[in-house]
C-alpha positions as CSV (number, residue, x, y, z in Angstrom):
1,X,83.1,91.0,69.2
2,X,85.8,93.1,70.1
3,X,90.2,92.1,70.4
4,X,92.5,92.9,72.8
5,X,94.6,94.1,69.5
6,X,92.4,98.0,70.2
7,X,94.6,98.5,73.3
8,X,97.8,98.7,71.3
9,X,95.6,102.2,70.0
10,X,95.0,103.1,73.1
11,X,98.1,103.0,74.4
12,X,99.4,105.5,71.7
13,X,96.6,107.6,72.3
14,X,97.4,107.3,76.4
15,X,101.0,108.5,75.4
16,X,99.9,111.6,73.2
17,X,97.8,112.7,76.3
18,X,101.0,113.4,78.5
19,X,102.5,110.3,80.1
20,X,106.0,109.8,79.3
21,X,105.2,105.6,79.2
22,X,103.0,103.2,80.0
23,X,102.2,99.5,80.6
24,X,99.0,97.2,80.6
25,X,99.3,93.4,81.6
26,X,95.9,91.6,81.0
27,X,95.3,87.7,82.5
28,X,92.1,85.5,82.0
29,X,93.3,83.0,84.8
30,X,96.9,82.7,85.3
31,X,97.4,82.8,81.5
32,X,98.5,86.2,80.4
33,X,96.5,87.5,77.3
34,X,98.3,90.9,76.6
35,X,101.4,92.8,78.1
36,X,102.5,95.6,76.2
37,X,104.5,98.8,77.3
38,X,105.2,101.9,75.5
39,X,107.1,104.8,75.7
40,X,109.3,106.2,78.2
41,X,110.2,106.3,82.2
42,X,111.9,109.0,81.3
43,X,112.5,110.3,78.1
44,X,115.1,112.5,79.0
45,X,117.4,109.6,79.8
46,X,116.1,107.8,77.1
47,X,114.9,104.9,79.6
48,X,112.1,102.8,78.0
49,X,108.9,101.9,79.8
50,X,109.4,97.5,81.3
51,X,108.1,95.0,83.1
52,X,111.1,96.1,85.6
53,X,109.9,99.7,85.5
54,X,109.4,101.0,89.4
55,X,106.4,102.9,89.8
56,X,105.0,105.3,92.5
57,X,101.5,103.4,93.4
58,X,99.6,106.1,95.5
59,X,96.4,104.9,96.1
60,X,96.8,101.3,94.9
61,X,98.8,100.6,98.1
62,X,95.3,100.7,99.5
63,X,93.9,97.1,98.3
64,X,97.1,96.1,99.5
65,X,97.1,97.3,103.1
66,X,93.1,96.3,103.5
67,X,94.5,92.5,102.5
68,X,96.7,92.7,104.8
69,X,94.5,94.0,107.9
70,X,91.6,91.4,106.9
71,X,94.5,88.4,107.9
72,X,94.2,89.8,111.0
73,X,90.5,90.4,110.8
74,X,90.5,85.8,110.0
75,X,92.4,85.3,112.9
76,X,89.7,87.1,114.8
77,X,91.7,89.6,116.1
78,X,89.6,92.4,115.6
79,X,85.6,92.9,113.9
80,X,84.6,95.7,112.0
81,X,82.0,96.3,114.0
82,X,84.7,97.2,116.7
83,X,84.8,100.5,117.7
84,X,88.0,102.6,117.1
85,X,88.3,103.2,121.2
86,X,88.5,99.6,122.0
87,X,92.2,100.5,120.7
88,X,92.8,103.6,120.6
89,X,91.6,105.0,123.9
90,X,92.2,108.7,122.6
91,X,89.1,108.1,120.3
92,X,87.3,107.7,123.6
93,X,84.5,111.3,123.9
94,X,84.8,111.4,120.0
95,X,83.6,114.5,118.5
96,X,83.3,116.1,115.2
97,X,82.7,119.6,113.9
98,X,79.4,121.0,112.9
99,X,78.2,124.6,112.0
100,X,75.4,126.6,113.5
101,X,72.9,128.1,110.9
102,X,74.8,131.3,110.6
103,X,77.7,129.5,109.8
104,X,79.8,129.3,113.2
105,X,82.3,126.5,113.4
106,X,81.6,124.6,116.5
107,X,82.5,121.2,118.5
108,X,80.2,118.9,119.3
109,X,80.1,115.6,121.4
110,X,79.7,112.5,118.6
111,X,76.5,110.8,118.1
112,X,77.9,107.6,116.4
113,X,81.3,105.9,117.8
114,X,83.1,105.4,114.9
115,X,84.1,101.5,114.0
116,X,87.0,100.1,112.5
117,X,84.6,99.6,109.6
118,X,84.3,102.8,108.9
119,X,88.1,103.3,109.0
120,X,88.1,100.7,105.6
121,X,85.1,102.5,104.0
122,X,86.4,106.3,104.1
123,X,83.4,106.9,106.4
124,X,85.1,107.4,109.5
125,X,85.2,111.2,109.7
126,X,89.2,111.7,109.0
127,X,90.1,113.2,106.5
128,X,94.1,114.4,105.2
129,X,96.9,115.2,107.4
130,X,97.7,118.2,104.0
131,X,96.2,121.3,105.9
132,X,93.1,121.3,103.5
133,X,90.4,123.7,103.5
134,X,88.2,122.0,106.4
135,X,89.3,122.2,109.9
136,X,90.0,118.4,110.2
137,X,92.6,118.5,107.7
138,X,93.9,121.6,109.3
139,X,94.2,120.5,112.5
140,X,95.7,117.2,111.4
141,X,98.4,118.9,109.5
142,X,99.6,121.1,112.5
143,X,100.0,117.8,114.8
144,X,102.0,115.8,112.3
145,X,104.0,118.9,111.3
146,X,104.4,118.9,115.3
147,X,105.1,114.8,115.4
148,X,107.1,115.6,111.9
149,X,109.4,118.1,114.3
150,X,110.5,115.6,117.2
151,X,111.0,113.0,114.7
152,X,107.7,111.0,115.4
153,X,105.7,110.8,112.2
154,X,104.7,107.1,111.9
155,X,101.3,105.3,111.8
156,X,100.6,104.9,116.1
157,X,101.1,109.0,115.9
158,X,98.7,109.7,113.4
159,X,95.7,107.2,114.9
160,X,95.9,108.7,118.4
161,X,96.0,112.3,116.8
162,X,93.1,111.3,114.6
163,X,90.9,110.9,117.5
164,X,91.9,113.3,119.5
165,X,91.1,115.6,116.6
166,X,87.1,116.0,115.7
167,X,86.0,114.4,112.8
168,X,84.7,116.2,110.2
169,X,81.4,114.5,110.2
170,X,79.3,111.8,112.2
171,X,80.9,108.2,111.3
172,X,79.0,106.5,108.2
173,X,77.3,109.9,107.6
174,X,79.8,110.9,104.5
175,X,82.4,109.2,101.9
176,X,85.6,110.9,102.8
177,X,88.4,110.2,100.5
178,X,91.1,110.5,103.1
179,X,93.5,108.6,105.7
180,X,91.0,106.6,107.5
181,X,93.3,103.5,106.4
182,X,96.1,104.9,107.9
183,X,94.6,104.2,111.7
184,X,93.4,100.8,110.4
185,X,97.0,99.9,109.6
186,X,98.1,101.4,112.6
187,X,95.8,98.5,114.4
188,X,97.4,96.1,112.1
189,X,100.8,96.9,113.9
190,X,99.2,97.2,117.1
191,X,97.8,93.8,116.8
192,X,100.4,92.4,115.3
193,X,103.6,93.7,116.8
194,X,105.3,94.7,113.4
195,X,105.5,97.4,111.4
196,X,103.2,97.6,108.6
197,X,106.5,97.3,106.3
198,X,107.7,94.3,108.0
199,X,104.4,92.7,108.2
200,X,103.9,93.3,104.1
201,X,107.6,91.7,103.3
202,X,106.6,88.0,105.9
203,X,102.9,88.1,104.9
204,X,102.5,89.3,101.1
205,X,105.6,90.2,99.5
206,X,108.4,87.3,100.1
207,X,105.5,84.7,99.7
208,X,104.3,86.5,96.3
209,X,107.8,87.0,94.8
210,X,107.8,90.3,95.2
211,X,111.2,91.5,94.9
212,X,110.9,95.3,93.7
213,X,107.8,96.6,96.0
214,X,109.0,98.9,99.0
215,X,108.3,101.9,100.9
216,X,111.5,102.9,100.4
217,X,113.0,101.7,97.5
218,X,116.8,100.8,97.6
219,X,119.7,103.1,96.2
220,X,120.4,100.3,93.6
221,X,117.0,100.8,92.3
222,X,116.1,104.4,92.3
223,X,117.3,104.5,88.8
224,X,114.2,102.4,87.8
225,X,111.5,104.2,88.9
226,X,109.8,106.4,86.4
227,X,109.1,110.1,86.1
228,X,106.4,111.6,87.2
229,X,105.1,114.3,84.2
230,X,103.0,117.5,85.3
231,X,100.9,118.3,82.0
232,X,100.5,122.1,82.1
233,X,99.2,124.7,79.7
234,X,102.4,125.5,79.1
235,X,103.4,121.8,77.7
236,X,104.4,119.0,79.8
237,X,107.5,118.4,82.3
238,X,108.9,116.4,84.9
239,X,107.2,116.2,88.5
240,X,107.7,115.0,91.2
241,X,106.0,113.2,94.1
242,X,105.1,114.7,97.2
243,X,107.3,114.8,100.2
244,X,104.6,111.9,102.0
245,X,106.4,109.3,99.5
246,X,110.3,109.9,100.4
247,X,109.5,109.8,104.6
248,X,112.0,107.6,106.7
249,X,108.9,106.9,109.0
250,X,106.1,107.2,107.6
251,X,104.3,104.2,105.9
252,X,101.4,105.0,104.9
253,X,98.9,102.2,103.9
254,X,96.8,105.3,101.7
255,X,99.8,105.5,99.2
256,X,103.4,105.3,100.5
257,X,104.5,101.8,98.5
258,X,106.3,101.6,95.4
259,X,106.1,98.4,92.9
260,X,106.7,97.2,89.3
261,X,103.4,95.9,87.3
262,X,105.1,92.3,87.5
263,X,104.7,92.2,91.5
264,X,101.4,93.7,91.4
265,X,100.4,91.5,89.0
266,X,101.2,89.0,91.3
267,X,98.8,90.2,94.5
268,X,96.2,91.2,92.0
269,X,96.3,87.1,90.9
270,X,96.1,85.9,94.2
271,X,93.2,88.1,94.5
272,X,91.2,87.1,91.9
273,X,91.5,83.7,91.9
274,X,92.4,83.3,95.1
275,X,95.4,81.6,95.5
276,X,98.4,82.2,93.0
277,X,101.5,80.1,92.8
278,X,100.6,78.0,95.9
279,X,100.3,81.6,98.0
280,X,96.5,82.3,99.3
281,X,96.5,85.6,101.2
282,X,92.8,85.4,102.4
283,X,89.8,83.3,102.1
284,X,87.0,83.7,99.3
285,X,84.9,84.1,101.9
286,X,86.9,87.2,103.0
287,X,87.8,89.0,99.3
288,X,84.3,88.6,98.9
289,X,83.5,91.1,101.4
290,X,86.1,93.3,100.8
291,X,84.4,94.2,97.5
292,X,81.0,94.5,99.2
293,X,79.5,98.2,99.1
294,X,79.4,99.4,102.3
295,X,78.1,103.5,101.6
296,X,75.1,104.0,102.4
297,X,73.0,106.2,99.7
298,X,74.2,109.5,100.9
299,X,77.5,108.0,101.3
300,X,77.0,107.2,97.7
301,X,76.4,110.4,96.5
302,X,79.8,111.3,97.9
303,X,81.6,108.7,96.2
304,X,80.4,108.6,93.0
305,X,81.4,110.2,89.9
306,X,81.8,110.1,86.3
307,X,84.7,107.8,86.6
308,X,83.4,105.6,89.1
309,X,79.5,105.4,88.0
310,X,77.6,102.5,88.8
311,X,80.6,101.6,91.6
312,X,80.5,101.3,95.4
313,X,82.8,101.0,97.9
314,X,83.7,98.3,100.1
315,X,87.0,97.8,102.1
316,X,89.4,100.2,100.6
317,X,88.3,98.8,97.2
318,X,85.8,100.5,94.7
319,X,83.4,97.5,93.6
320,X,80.9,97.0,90.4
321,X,77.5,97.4,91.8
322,X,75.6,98.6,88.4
323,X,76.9,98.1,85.0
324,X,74.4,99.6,83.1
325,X,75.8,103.5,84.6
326,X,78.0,102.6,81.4
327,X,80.4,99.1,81.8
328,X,80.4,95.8,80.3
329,X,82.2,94.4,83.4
330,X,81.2,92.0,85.4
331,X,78.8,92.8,88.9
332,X,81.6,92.5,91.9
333,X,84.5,93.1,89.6
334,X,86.8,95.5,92.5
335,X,89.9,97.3,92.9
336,X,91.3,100.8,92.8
337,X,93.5,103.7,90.9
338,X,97.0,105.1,91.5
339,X,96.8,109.0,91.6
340,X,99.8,109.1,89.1
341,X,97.3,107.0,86.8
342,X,98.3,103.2,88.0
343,X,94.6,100.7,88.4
344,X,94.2,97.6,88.6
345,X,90.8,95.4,88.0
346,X,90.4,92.1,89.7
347,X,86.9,90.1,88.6
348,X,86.9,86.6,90.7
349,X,83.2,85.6,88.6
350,X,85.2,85.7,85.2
351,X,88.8,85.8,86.6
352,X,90.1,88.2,84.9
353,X,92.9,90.8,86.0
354,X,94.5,93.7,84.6
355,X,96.7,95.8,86.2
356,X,97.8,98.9,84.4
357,X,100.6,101.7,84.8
358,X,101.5,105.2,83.9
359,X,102.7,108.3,86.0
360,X,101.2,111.6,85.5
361,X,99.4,114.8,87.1
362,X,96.7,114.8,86.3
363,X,96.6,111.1,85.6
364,X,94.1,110.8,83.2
365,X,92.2,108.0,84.4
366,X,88.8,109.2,83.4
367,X,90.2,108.5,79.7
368,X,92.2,105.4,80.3
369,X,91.1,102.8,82.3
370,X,87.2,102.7,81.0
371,X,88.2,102.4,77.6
372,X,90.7,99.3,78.7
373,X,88.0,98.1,80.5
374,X,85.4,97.9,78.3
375,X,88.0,96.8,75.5
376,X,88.7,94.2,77.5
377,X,85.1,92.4,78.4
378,X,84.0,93.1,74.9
379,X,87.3,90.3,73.9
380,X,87.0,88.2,76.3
């Protein structure tokens, strides 16, 4: 039987791979079997790696957002079966681009209205508003650099120019990784007449405790958020995140919050078992489908990888469908990675939770969090 004593390795070996610091917090229940944290937040200042350390959670803002929207989705004010149009009249004639067989790009009308489901489940046909190589990103990038320009670069924007735009594909065809989350948050303001900020402080983070997780995080705090480390060939230095994460307006439910493990720790709980310190942010009824796979078996083929074998994908959440590809975890164990290397693991059958921490590009999760994982359900 293995201990949680092998993490302590592994988080040496996490820090010789580039990361300037790190931090794991493990929990069976609410009992809390391991917390360490090693290194730096930034070595150059000689800041050590805490509990208190602010980090830049990219996608792990996700699980978050999709919580938040399935309140709404309990007080019946929306179904996922909803189409996107029913809101968002510019989604009405939805089209998509397709290619003829010599390789034409072309416009076509839709075939399949896209749903607010598929918004959740990366099916939806949007993809990044980054002016990628396909001509949905493209075209997405020159309307919020236009929306960007007149100073209206916020959620309600970027929905209505989503479906305006074509999608790249036909709804539920293809796993996207993109912003499709971004128009379902922008229904969670519609619906609920706050800002997606404002609604997360009432809802999640004032009843949770908290107290260091923000979109923008305050002048008195900047000084605890840690460095981002590039590792190049040429040796490893500070980074930086993308422009996205430092907008005024801009709140985006795909990555824009910042957090310490400690107030993660604290959703993640209330996740996994529930209810947390008196707080219940949803029905078990409800996290229950959120780490349903939704992809069908083309969609699949999109979504998996290496990294995420034998998972699905259910409402913004990846979700344990096959543990022989290669885990020990548990079937329906969910959650989701941080592209500077943040994940977090909540497993309602054997409640366990870890939520883990590091920043750097590339963020070598592929090395870290199977290896915590499987550490993990071999202890416990």
């Amino acid at each position: 039987m293995g201990s949680l004593k092998s993490l302590d390795g592994l988080l040496q070996e996490v820090l010789k791979r580039g990361p300037g610091g790190a931090g794991l917090r493990v929990y069976q229940g609410e009992d809390l079997l391991y917390e360490n944290y090693v290194g730096y937040a930034s070595k150059e200042k000689n800041i050590p790696f805490t509990d208190k350390t602010i980090c830049q959670l990219a996608s792990m803002t996700k699980p978050i957002a999709s919580a938040a929207c399935m309140q709404l989705f309990e007080q019946g004010k929306f179904l996922l079966t909803d189409f996107v149009e029913d809101y968002y009249p510019e989604w009405k004639d939805h089209k998509i681009y397709t290619y003829s067989p010599r390789g034409d790009l072309r416009v076509e009308p839709a075939k399949v209205k896209p749903t607010v489901g598929h918004l959740f489940d990366m099916t939806s046909g949007v993809t990044v508003d980054w002016g990628w190589n396909n001509p949905n990103s493209q075209a997405l990038a020159e309307k919020m650099n236009e929306a960007k320009a007149k100073g209206e670069y916020n959620l309600q924007t970027f929905a209505k120019a989503a479906g305006q735009i074509p999608g790249a594909f036909e709804a539920g065809e293809h796993f996207y990784y993109g912003q499709s989350l971004d128009v379902a948050a922008a229904l969670l303001e519609l619906l609920s007449g706050q800002t997606l900020g404002e609604y997360l402080k009432e809802h999640f983070f004032d009843p949770l405790g908290m107290e260091d997780t923000y979109f923008r995080v305050p002048a008195e705090k900047k000084s605890r958020i840690s460095v981002q480390y590039q590792i190049t060939p040429e040796g490893v230095r500070e980074g930086d995140f993308p422009p996205l994460f430092y907008d005024p307006t801009f709140e985006s439910a795909c990555g824009g919050l910042f957090g310490t493990m400690e107030d993660y720790s604290r959703f993640a709980l209330a996740m996994t078992l529930g209810e947390y310190k008196g707080v219940r942010l949803l029905n078990d009824s409800t996290i229950r489908l959120m780490a349903m796979n939704r992809l069908s078996p083309q969609a699949l083929k999109d979504f998996e990888n290496p990294y995420l074998s034998g998972y699905g994908y259910g409402l913004a959440v990846r979700t344990r469908m096959h543990p022989e590809a290669g885990s020990n975890s548990s079937i329906g164990e969910f959650g989701w990675t941080g592209g500077w290397g943040s994940w977090v693991l909540m497993d309602p059958a054997k409640k366990i939770t870890i939520v883990y921490a590091h920043q750097c590009v590339p963020n070598q999760e592929g090395y870290v969090h199977p290896r915590i994982r499987n550490i993990v359900y071999g202890a416990l």
